[in-house]
C-alpha positions as CSV (number, residue, x, y, z in Angstrom):
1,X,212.4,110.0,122.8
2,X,211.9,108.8,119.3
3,X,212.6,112.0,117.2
4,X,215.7,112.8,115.4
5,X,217.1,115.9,116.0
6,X,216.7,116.7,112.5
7,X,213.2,116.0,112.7
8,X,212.7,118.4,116.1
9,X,214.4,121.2,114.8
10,X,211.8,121.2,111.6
11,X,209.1,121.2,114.3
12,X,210.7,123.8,116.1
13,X,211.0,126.2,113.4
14,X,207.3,125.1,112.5
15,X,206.3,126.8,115.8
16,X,208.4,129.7,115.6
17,X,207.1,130.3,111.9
18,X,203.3,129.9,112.8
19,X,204.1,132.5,116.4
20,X,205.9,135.1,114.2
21,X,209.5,134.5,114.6
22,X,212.5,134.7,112.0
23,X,213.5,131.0,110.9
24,X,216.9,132.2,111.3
25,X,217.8,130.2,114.5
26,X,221.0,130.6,116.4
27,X,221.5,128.5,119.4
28,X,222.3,130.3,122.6
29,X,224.3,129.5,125.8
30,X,224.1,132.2,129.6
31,X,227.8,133.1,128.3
32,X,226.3,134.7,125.0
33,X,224.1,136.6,126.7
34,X,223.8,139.6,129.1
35,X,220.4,140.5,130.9
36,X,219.7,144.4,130.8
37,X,217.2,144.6,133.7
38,X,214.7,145.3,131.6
39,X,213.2,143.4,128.9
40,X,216.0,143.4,126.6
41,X,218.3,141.4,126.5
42,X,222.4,141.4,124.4
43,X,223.5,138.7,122.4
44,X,227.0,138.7,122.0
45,X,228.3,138.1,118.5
46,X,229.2,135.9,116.6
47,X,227.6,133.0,118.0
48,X,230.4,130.5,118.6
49,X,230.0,127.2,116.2
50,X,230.3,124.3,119.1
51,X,226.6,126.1,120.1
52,X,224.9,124.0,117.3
53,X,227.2,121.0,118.0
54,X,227.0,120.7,121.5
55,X,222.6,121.6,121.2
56,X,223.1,118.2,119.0
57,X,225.4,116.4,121.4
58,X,222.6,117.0,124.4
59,X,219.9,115.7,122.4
60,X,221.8,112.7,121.5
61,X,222.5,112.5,124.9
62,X,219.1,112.7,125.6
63,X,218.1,109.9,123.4
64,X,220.6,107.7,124.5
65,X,219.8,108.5,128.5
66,X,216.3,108.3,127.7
67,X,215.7,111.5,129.4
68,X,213.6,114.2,127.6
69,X,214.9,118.1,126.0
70,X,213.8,121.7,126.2
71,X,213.9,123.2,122.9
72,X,213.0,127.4,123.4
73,X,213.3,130.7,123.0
74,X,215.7,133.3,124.1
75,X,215.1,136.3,122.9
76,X,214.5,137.6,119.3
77,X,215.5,140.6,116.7
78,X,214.3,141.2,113.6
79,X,216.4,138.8,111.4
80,X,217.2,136.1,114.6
81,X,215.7,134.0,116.8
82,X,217.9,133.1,119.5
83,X,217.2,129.7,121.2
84,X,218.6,127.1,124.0
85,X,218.1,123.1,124.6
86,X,218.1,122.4,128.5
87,X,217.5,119.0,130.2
88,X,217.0,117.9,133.5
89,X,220.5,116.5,134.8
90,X,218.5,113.5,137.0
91,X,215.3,111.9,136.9
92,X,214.2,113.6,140.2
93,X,214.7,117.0,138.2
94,X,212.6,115.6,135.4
95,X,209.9,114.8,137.8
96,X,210.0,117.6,139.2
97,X,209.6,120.0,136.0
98,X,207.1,117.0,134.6
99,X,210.0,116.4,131.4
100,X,209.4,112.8,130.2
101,X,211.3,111.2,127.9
102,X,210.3,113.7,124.9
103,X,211.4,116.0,123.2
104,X,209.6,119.8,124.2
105,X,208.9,123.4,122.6
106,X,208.7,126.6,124.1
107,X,207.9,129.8,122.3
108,X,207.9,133.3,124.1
109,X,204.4,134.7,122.9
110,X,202.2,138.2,123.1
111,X,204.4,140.1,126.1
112,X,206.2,137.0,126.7
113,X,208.0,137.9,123.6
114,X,211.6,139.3,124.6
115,X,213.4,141.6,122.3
116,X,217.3,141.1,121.6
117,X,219.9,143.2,120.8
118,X,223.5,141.6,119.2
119,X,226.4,143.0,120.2
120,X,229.1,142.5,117.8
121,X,231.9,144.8,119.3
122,X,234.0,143.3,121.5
123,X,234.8,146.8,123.7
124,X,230.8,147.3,123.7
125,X,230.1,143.7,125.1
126,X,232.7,143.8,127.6
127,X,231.5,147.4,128.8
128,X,227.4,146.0,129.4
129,X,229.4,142.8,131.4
130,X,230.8,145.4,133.4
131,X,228.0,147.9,133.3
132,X,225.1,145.1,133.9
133,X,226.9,142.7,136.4
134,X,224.4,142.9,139.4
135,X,221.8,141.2,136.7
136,X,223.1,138.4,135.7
137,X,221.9,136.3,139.0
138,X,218.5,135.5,137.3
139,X,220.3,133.8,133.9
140,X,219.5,130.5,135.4
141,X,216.0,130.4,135.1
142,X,215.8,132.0,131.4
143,X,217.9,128.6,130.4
144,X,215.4,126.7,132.3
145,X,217.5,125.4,135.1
């Protein structure tokens, strides 16, 4: 993997520009989200800070491993995209999923798309982790693991 992150995250927001997302990108972890059962899905905010750092860390990571990245999308609202960076932890996983040593985009398209609803009150988000529980088994796979 030869790309900066720099340089990825310009291509990234290339994609999401040309498929009709906001360029405001906020990266993402299962802990600041909550799946509704149906398509929507909450975004608890703020977004912590260390998201950006540690989505920087991994591709580092990444380079240094040579082991390739996810870049993709969560879920979006009208101002936000919301995004996450997976890799495979081994090099059977990347064979398995096909991830060489490169760096990857993914952008929900058509009914792909998934809209997102931030949740900024504290009593609000704690009620849907309550409420919504029972559907938080399927996280995994939206973060591509």
């Amino acid at each position: 993997m030869r790309s900066t992150f720099r340089d990825s995250l310009s291509e990234f927001r290339q994609l999401l520009e040309k498929n009709g997302y906001p360029l405001k990108l906020e990266w993402v972890t299962p802990q600041d989200v909550l799946l509704s059962g149906g398509r929507l899905i909450y975004i608890k905010i703020p977004i912590p800070d260390s998201n950006v750092r540690d989505v920087c860390q991994l591709f580092d990571q990444c380079a240094n491993k040579e082991r390739g990245i996810l870049l993709g999308t969560i879920c979006v609202t009208r101002e936000t995209t919301y995004a996450y960076a997976w890799s495979p932890s081994d090099p059977e996983q990347a064979e398995r999923v096909l991830m060489k040593n490169e760096v990857k985009m993914s952008v929900n398209t058509g009914l792909g798309r998934v809209p997102g609803e931030a949740v900024q009150s504290r009593l609000r988000w704690l009620y849907l982790r309550v409420k919504l529980r029972r559907k938080q088994q399927e996280k995994h796979h939206l973060f591509g693991s």
